[in-house]
N, C-alpha and C positions, 0 to 999 in steps of 0.2 A: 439363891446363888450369891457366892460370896465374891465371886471372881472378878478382880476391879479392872482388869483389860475387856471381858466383856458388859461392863456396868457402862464403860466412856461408850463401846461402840454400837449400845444400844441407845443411850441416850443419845448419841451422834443422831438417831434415826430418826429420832421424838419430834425435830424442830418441823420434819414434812408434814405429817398429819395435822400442826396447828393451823399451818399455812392451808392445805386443801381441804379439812377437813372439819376444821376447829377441836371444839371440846365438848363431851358430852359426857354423861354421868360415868359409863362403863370406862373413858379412859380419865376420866379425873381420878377415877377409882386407886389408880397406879401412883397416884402423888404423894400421898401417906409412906407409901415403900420406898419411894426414891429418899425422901426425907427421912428415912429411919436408918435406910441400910447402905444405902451412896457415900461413898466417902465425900467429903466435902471438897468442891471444887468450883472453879469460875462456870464450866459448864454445868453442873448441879444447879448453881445461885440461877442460869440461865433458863433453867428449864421448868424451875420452879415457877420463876417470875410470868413464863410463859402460862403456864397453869393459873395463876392470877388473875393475867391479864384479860385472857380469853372466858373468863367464871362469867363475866357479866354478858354474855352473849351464850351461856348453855341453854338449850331446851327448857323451857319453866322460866327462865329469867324475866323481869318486868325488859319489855324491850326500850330500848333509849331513844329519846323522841327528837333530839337536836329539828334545828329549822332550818327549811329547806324553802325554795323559791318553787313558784310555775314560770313558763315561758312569758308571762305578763308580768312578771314580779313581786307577783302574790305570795306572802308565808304563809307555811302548811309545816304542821308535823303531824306524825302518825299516830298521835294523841288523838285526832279528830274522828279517824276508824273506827275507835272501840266501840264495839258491838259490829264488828263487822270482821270476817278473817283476811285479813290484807297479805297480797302479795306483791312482792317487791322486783322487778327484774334495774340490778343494778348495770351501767354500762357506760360506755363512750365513745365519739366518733372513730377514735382510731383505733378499735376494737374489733377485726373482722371477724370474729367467733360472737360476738355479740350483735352485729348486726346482717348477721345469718341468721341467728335466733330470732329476731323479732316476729318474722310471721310466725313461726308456729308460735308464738306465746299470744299474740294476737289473735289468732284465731282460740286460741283455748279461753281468753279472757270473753270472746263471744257466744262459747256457748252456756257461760254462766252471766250473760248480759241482763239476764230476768231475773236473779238470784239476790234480793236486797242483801243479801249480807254476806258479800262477797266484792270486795274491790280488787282491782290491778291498777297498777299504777309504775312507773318508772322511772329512776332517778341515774342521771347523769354525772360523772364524776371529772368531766372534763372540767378545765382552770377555765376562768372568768372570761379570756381572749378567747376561747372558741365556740362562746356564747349562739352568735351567728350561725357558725355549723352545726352546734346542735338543733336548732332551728329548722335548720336546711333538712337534716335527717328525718325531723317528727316529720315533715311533710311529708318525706319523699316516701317514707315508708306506712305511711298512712295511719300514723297514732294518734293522730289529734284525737280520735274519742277514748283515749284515754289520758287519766292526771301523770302528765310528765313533768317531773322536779329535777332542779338542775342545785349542784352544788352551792357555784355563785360564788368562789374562792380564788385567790391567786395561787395558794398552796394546800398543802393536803386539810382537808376540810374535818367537819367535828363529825358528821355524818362519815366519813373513812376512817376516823379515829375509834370513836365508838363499834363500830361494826368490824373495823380488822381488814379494812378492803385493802387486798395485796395482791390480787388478782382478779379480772375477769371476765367473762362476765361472770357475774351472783346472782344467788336467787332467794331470797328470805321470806319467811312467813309467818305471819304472827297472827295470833291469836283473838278471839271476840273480846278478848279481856286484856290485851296489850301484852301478853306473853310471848317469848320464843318458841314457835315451833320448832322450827329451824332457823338458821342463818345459813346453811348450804343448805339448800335445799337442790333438787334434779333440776332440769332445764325442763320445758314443756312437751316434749318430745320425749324425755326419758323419767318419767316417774312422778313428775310435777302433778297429774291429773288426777291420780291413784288417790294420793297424798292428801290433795283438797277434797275427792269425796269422803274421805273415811272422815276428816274432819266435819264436813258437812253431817254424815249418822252418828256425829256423835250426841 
């Protein structure tokens, strides 16, 4: 379709699924069309860049390992999982859709607690000053036996930068070989578990 009133207000639409949904092979697919048959625009250059930016976080991609802290102040990055399929639940104190999730991800992370090649782990995106309450939280909600990683930034951090954190909570999952499964991945409660076994038969 050649129609430039509905080219703006489709791509008007484009900018929500990056946000909730990221990018993956089937809608990257669309980026070739907009660049050939889009007339040129501030919002095209826009949407393009989007497509870019998001490449390095599609499905397959090597996942990016930026450093991250434990509640001791130990560095860790996700480099050290390989060979193991790591899941990520991203979050913060003032997150209450996040930590309503915690038990069921907690409990799901327990019944692969026998499964050497399967980590959970959780990374905090709260700034440096609420160090304490993240703190407060691992306790209160009973994660200390899992690796909880906190940003450890005054501002938006390399770990939100790399990943596109705009929202959340998140849930990401990568691969024995440091690949993206996902970077949305389901919550624990909605699909997350399916997900980990097919990767486990594979």
């Amino acid at each position: 379709c050649n129609n430039e009133a509905l080219h703006i207000a489709y791509m008007k639409k484009l900018k929500f699924p990056f946000r909730n949904s990221g990018c993956d092979e089937d809608f990257y697919a669309i980026r070739p069309y907009i660049e050939k048959n889009v007339k040129e625009s501030k919002l095209k250059s826009e949407i393009i860049a989007l497509f870019d930016l998001y490449r390095n976080i599609m499905p397959g991609e090597k996942a990016p390992t930026p450093v991250l802290k434990d509640i001791n102040g130990n560095e860790h990055t996700f480099a050290e999982f390989k060979g193991k399929i790591l899941v990520i639940d991203v979050w913060a104190t003032w997150c209450s859709s996040c930590l309503k999730g915690f038990e069921a991800y907690k409990q799901l992370s327990e019944k692969y607690k026998e499964q050497p090649d399967i980590a959970f782990i959780t990374v905090s995106v709260d700034r440096k000053d609420a160090f304490e309450s993240v703190k407060a939280v691992i306790e209160r909600r009973g994660l200390k036996g899992l690796l909880n990683l906190v940003t450890d930034c005054e501002a938006e951090s390399q770990f939100e930068s790399d990943y596109h954190i705009s929202g959340i909570p998140r849930y990401i999952i990568i691969d024995k070989e440091g690949k993206i499964v996902t970077a949305y991945a389901p919550s624990a409660n909605a699909g997350m578990e399916e997900m980990i076994n097919n990767l486990l038969d594979q």
